[in-house]
N, C-alpha and C positions, 0 to 999 in steps of 0.2 A: 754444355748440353742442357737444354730449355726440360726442366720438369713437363711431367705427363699426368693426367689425372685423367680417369677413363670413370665415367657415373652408367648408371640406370642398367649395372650388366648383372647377370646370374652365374656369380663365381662358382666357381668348381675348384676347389684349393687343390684337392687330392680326392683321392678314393673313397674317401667317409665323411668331408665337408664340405658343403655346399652353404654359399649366401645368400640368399635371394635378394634383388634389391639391392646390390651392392656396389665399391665402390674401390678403387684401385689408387693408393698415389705410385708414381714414381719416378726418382730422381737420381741421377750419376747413374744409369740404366740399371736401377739396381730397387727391388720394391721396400720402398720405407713407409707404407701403413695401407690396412685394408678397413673395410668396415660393410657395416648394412644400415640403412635408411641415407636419411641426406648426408650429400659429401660434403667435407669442408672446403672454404672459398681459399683459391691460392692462385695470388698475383699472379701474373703472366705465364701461367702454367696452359699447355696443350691440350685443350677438352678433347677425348675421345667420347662421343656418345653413343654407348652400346645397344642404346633403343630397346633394352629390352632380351639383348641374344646371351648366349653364353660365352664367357671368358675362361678357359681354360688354361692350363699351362702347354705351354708347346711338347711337341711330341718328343722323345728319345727312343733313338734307333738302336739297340744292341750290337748291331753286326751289319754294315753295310759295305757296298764296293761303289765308290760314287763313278770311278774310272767307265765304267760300263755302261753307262747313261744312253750311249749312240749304237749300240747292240742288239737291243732288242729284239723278240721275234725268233729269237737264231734257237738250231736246234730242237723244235717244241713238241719232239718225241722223244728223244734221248733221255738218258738217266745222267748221273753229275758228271762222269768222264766226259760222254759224247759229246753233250749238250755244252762245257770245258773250252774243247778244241773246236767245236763252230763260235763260241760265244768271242773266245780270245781272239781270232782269226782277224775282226776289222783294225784293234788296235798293237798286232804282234810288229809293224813297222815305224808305229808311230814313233816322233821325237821327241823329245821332252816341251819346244813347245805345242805341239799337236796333244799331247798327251795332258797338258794346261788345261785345253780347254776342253776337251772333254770330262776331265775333272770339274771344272767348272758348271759346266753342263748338268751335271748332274748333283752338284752340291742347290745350282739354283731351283733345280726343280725337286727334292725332296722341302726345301724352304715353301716354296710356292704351297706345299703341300700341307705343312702346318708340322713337320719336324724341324726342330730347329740345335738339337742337341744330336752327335751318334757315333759310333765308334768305326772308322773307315780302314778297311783294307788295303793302304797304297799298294797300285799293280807293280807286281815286284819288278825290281831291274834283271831278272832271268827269264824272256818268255816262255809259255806254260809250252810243256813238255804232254805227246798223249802218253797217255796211262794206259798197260798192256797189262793183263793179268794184275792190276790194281799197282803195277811199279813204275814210274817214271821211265819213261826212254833217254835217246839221247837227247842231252842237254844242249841248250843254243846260245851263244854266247852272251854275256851281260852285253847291257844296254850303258849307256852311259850314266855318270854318278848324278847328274842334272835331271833324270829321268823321273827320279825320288821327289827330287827335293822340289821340282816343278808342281807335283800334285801338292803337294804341303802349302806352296806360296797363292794355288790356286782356290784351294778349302780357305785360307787364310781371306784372299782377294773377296771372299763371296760372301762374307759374314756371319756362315754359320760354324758353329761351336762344334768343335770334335777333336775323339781321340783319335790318334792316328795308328797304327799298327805296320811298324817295318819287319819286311823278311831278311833273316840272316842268309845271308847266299853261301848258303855251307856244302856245299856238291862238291866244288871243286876248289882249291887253292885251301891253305893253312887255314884253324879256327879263328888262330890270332889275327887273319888281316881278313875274316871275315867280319868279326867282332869290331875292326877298327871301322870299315866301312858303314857297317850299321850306326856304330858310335855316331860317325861326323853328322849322317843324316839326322842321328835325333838333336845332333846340338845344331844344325841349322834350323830345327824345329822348333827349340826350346828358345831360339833367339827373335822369334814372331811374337806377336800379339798375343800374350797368355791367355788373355780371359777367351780367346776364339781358339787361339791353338792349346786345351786343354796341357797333355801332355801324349808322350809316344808310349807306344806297349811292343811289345815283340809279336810279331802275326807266328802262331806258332804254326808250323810247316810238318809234324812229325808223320803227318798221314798218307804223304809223297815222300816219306824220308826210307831209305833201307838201312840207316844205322844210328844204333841208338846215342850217341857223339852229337846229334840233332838236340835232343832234347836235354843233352846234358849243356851244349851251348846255351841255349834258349834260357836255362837256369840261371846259367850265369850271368848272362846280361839282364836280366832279371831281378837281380841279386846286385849287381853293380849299378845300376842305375835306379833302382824304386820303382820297377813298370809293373805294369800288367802283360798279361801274356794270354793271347785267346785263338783258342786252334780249333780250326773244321774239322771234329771227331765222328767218328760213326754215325757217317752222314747216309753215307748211299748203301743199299742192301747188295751191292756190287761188291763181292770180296771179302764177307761180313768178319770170319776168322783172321784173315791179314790184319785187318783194323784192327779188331780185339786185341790181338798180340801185342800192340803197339803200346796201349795201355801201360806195363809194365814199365814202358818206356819212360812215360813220364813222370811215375811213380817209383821207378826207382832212380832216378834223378832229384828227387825232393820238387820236382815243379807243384803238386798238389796243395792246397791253402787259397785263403782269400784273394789271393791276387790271380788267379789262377781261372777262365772260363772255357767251361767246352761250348763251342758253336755247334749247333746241330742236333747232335746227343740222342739221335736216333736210335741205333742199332744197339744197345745198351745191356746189360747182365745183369741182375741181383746185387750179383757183386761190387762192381763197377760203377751202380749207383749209391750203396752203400759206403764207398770207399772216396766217394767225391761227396758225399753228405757228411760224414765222420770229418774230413780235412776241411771244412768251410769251401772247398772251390762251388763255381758259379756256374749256369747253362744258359745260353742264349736261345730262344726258341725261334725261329725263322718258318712257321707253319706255311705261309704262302710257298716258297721256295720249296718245300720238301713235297708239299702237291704237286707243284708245276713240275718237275723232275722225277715223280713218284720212287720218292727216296722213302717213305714212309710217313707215318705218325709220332710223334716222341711222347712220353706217356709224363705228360705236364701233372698229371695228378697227382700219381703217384711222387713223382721229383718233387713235388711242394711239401707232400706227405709228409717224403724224407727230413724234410727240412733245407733243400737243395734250391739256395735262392735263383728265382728266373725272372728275365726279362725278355721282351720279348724285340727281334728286330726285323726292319722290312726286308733285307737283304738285297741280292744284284739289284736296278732296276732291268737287269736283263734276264734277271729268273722270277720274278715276279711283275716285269712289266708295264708295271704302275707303281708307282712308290707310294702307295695310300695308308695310311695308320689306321684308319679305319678299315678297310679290306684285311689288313692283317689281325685286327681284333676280332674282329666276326667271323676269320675263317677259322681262327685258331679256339674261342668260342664255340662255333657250331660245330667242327670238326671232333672236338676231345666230348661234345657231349653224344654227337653221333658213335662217337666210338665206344663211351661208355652207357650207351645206350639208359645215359641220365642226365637231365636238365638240372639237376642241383649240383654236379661234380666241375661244374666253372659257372661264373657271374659273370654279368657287365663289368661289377665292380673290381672283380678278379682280374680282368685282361688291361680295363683301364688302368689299373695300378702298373702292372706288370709293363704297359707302354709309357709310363710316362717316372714314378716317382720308386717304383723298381726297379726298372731298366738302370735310371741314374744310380741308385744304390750299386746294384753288378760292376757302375763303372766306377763307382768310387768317388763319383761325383755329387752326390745327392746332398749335398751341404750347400751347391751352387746352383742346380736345375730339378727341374722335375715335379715340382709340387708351386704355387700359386703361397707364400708365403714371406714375410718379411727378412730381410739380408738377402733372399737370393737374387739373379739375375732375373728383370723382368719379361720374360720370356713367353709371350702367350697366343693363343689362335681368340678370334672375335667368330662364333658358329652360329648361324641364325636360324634359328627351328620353323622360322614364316617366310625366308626366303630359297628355295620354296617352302610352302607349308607342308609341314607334317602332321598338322594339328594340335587339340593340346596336347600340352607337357602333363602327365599325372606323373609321372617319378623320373626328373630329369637325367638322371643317371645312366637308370636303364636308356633312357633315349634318345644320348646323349651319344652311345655305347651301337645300338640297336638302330637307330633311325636316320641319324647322322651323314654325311658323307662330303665328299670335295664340293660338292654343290653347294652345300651350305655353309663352305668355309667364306667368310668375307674377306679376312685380313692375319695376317702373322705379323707377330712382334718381334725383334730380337732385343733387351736392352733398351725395350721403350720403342724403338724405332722401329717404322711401317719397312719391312723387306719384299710383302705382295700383297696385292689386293686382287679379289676374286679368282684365286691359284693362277694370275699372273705374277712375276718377280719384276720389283720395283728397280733393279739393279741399272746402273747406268750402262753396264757391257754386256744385258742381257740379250739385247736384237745382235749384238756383235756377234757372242758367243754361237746362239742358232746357228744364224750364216756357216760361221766357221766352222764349225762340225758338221753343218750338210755338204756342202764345197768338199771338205776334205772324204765323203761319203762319198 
């Protein structure tokens, strides 16, 4: 792999460093030195010239479902049930390879987007069930074991970097050959490409579950394998006491601790936030998502307050629509100051963290992604503030944060290497993948 040296860019390391004037190497896709003023000269290395724009590190997503990419649109009155069962509806017959490429589909254009790291929800091998008085109906038979492991090879195929999150199919048949199923998928996982296929976590399910035997599996393979475990909690103001109840659930199964995230984390208690602050667990905030479904607000201040670490993620691209990082920083931004009717109770600097160098923390990753610094993976967006112009920069941060948008993306990095230019993806089965997912539309 041909080293990379990218000159004349305005680094953004993280949240609190900025380079002006700066200057990138990297080699084995991996960043081994940064600096400001002139770059040093290196044989046959790859000039990127950033003319002047900003170099950022690539986005990290908390919580995403890449499956949902051809979706769109569906349900855009509904709350998270309804909205569910029209959302699910185009992909409930797919096959496992139909079901490739629209993972694909969707892995390529969060890339395009300038996320290149995120934690993904494989659509489970049970399709979604509607939800009546907040409980699952009847269940529909499993999909084949191929069904899994298709989205995993297709996240893998695509080049971006993610955890992947399997559900244990615990409804029906023994815990033990549910447990065993889950197993083989994360060992066909763990036999990919590590540096792309992070690692597997358990998609925790306890909020469709009617028995708490859910969350006591979930621990267990949790516990047997080293995952993480991240569940859609008290998300929708649909049923808000059945949710709460459920709480106990996981807490008196020992799932609560650092490995531990609620997704959502809306509907929430004193208690409850205090009781995930006190055990180190983590909160995913998905603000776009929870507008577009009018699930609520999540009270990101206070959970920071607690000391209750968050990141933040784009979620479906079929409940947000757009997979933008930027849309998701500004709404979740303007939204918690709206709501706290104060402009000092979130920063720029606050949500920018929170997307990119917190996020990877939540995921346990942040030794590898997330920040603009030496050993990690070279991971980053090129953002041009003159194409178009915004005019000047006086506090790049803020405006980086503020001003910013897909327009002004130029190019994403993964590991050094160009994956899109101008939120096009550079992928050789990108015009394939289209095709195929409209066709099968």
């Amino acid at each position: 792999m041909r080293d990379v040296l990218i000159v004349n860019a305005h680094l953004i390391r993280d949240s609190t460093t900025l380079v002006p004037h700066g200057w990138m190497h990297v080699s084995q896709g991996r960043i081994t030195a940064l600096g400001a003023g002139t770059a040093p000269v290196l044989d046959g290395a790859e000039i990127i010239d950033a003319a002047g724009a900003f170099v950022a590190p690539g986005f990290v997503s908390t919580h995403s479902h890449l499956f949902t990419s051809a979706s769109r649109g569906l349900g855009a009155s509904e709350y998270l049930y309804g909205w569910a069962s029209a959302m699910y509806a185009p992909t409930a017959g797919c096959t496992p390879e139909q079901i490739y490429w629209h993972t694909l589909h969707g892995a390529l254009d969060v890339l395009a987007n300038g996320v290149t790291t995120l934690f993904d929800f494989n659509d489970p091998r049970r399709p979604w069930a509607a939800m009546v008085d907040g409980r699952r109906q009847e269940l529909p038979p499993l999909r084949p074991f191929e069904f899994g492991t298709a989205q995993i090879d297709a996240k893998v195929a695509s080049g971006l970097r993610t955890v992947t999150a399997i559900q244990l199919e615990s409804e029906s048949g023994s815990a033990g050959e549910s447990l065993e199923n889950w197993t083989a998928t994360v060992e066909h996982l763990r036999a990919q490409d590590r540096s792309l296929a992070l690692d597997a976590a358990v998609y925790g399910a306890v909020q469709w579950a009617d028995d708490p035997a859910t969350a006591e599996l979930e621990v267990r393979a949790m516990g047997d394998h080293h995952v993480l475990n991240q569940a859609h909690f008290l998300e929708t103001p649909e049923h808000v006491e059945l949710q709460r109840s459920k709480f106990a659930w996981y807490a008196d199964a020992g799932a609560l601790g650092p490995s531990m995230i609620f997704g959502h984390f809306v509907q929430t208690t004193p208690e409850i936030v205090a009781a995930v602050a006190d055990s180190g667990s983590a909160v995913s905030w998905q603000p776009v998502a929870n507008g577009r479904l009018g699930s609520g607000f999540a009270d990101v201040t206070g959970l920071r307050a607690a000391g209750v670490r968050v990141g933040i993620g784009i979620d479906d691209q079929a409940c947000t629509d757009l997979s933008d990082p930027w849309q998701a920083m500004r709404f979740g931004l303007f939204g918690t100051r709206a709501h706290r009717q104060d402009p000092t109770s979130l920063t720029p600097a606050d949500v920018f963290a929170m997307a990119t160098q917190q996020a990877a923390d939540v995921l346990g990753i942040g030794d590898r992604v997330g920040s603009l610094d030496v050993g990690k993976y070279a991971d980053f967006v090129v953002v041009d503030p003159r194409d178009p112009d915004v005019g000047p920069v006086r506090d790049p941060l803020a405006s980086y944060v503020l001003s910013m948008s897909l327009r002004n993306l130029r190019s994403v990095y993964v590991g050094g290497r160009a994956v899109a230019h101008g939120s096009r993806s550079t992928h050789p089965l990108a015009d394939e993948c289209r095709r195929r997912v409209h066709d099968l539309a």
